[in-house]
SEDREN-359833 format. One record per residue (C-alpha): x, y, z. Coordinates in Angstrom, 3 decimals, m for minus. Example, Ala and Ser with C-alpha at 12.3 -4.5 7.8 and 13.67 -1.06 7.14 Angstrom:
BEGIN
PT        xx        yy        zz
PT    12.300    m4.500     7.800
PT    13.670    m1.060     7.140
***
This chain:
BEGIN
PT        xx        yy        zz
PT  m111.222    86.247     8.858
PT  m111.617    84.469     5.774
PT  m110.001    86.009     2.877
PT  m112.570    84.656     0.272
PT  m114.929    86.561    m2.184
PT  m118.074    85.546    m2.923
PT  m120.265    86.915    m5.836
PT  m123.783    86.157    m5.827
PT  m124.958    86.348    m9.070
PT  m127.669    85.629   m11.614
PT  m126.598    86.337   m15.276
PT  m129.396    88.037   m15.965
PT  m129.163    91.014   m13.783
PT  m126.328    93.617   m13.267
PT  m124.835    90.919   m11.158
PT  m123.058    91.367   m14.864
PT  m121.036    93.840   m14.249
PT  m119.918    92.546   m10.943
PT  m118.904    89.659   m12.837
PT  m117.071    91.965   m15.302
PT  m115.434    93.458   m12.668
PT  m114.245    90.522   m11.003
PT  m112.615    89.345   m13.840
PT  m110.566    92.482   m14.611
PT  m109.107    92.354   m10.697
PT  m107.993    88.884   m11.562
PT  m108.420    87.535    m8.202
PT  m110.028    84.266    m7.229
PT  m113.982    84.172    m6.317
PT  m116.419    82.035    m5.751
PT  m119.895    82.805    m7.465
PT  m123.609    81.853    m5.731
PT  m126.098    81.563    m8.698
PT  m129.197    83.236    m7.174
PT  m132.576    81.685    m9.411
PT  m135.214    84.507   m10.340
PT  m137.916    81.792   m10.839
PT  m137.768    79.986    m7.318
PT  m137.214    83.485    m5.969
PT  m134.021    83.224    m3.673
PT  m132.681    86.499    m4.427
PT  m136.287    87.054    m1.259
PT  m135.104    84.316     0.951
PT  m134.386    85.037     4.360
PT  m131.082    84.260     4.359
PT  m130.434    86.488     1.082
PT  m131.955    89.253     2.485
PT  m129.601    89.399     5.802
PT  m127.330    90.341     3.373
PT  m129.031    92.479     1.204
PT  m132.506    94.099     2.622
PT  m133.618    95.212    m0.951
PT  m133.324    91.752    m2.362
PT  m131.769    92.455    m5.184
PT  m128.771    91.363    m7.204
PT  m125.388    91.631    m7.085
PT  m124.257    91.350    m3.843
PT  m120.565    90.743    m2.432
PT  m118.921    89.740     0.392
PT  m115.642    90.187     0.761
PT  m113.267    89.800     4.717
PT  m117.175    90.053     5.820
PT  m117.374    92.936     4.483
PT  m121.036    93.369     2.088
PT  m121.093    95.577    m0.784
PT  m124.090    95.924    m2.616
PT  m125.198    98.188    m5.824
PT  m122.989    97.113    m8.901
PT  m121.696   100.543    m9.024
PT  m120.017   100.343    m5.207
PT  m119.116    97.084    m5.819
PT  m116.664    97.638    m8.698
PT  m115.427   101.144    m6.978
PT  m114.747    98.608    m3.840
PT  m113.120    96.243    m5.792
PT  m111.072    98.686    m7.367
PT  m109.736   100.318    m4.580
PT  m109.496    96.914    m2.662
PT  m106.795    95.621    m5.304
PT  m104.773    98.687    m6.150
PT  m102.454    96.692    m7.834
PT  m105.295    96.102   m10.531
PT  m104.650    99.980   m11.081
PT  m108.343   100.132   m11.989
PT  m108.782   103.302    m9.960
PT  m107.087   106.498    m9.766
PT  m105.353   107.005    m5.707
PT  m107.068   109.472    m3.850
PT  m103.598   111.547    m4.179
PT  m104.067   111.115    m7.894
PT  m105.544   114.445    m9.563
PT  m107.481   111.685   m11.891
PT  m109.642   110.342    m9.172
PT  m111.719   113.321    m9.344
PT  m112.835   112.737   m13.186
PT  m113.354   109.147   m12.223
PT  m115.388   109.372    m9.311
PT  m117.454   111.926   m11.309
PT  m118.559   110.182   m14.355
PT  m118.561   107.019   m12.313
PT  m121.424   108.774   m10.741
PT  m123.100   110.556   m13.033
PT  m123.322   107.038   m14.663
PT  m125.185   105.707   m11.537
PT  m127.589   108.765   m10.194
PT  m128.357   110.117   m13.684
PT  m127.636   108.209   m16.598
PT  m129.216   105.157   m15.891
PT  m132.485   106.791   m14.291
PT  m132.982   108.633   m17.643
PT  m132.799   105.727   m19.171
PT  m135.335   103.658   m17.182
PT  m137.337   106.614   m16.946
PT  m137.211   106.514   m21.166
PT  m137.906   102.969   m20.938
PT  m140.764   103.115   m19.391
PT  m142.200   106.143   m20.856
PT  m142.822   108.372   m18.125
PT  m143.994   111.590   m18.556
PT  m141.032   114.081   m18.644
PT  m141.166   116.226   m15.190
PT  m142.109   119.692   m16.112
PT  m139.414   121.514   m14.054
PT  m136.489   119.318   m15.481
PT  m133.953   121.271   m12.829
PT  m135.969   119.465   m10.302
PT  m134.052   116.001   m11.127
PT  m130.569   114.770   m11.024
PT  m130.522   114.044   m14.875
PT  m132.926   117.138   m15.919
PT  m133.796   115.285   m19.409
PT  m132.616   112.030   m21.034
PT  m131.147   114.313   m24.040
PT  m128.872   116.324   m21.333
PT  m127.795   113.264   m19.707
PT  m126.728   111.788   m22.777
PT  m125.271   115.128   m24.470
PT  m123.589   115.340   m21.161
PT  m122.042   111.850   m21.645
PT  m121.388   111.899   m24.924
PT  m119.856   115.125   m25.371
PT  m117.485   115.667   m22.271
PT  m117.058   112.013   m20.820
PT  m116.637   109.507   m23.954
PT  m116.110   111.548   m27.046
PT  m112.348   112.258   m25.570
PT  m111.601   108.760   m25.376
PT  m110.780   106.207   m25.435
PT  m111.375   105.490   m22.482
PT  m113.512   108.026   m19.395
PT  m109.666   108.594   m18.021
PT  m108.013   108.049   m21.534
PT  m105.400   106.235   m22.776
PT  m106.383   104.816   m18.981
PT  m108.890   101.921   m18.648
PT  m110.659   101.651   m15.317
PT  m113.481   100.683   m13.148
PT  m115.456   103.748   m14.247
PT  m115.323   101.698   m17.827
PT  m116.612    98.492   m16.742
PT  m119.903   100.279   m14.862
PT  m120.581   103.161   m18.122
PT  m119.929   100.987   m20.813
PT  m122.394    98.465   m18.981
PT  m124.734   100.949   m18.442
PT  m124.491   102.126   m21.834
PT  m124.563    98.458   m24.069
PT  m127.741    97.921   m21.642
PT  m129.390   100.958   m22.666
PT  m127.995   100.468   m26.383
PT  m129.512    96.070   m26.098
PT  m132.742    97.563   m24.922
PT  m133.453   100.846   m27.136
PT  m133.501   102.850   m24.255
PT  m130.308   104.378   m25.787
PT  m129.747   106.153   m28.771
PT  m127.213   104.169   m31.038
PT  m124.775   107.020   m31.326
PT  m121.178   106.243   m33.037
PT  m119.283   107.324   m30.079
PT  m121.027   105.276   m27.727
PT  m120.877   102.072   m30.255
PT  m117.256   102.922   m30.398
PT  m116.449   103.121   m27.018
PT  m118.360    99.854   m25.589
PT  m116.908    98.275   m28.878
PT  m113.452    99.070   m27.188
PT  m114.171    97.999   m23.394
PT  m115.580    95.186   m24.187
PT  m113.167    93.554   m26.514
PT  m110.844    93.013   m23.286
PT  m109.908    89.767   m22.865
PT  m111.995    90.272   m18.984
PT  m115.438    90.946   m20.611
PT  m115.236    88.196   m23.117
PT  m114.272    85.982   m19.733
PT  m117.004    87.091   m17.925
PT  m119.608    86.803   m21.258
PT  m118.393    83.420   m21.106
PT  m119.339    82.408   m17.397
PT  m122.637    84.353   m17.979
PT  m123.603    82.193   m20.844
PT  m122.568    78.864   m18.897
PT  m124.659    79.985   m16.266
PT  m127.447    81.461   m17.980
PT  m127.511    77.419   m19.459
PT  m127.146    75.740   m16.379
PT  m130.053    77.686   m14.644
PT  m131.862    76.713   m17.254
PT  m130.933    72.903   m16.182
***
């Protein structure tokens, strides 16, 4: 079984944060550009490996992960010598896994949901994230005010996914530009693994555009 990994990726996408992630395990990869305008992230062969045709997507001992959130909690636990993630002995795993989470289910559907202006459901206990302002009070308050980091003095794989999620959101407006979240994606992404990964995103971005 072949030991390689293989990213596909388009740079304009949350493939991103796979990217990101990839570079913090430090461990070699090979990335598949994926082009939005010829539409390959819908070919056949594509979608063997992911159904919803969407990017990222990794494969790993033949083993696909998709979702950028499961693909950095794989990668994390895959390369334990990384120590990007808390062991599942490790009291801290719980705090991890929980923001990690509440990243993926409700931050970033308040956010879309704010991006696109829909109408705010009247029975706000009937969604994960009730409102956009309790998701981010939530956030805010108990996950990155503490800091530095969502585990502390501690980076981890929880960082690369929130403070992703959050410099989207902050790019795009969908986010209000509140000092503790400038301050904390100011700190993750000053590591020498983002500025890597900015890096291979721009050189890509430039060579799909030929």
């Amino acid at each position: 079984m072949s030991e390689e990994i293989v990213l596909y990726h388009n740079p304009m996408s949350r493939g991103r944060i796979a990217l990101w992630m990839m570079e913090e395990v430090g461990v070699p990869y090979r990335v598949e550009l994926l082009e939005f305008e010829k539409q390959q992230q819908k070919s056949p062969e594509y979608m063997r490996l992911n159904p919803m045709g969407k990017i990222p997507t990794l494969v790993h001992n033949g083993t696909v992960v998709t979702e950028a959130a499961a693909i950095c909690a794989y990668l994390a636990d895959a390369f334990p010598a990384t120590n990007l993630a808390p062991a599942t002995t490790d009291p801290a795993r719980g705090t991890y896994l929980r923001w990690f989470f509440f990243a993926a289910n409700c931050l970033e559907a308040a956010v879309v949901d704010r991006m696109f202006n829909r109408p705010p459901v009247e029975r706000k206990g009937a969604i994960g994230y009730g409102s956009y302002e309790d998701a981010l009070g939530t956030l805010e308050s108990a996950a990155i005010a503490p800091g530095p980091f969502i585990l502390g003095e501690r980076f981890s794989a929880a960082d690369v996914y929130i403070a992703s999620a959050i410099g989207w959101g902050l790019m795009t407006k969908a986010i209000e530009p509140r000092p503790a979240f400038l301050a904390y994606t100011a700190r993750a992404t000053d590591r020498p693994a983002f500025k890597r990964a900015n890096e291979k995103n721009n050189a890509f971005a430039a060579q799909l555009k030929g």
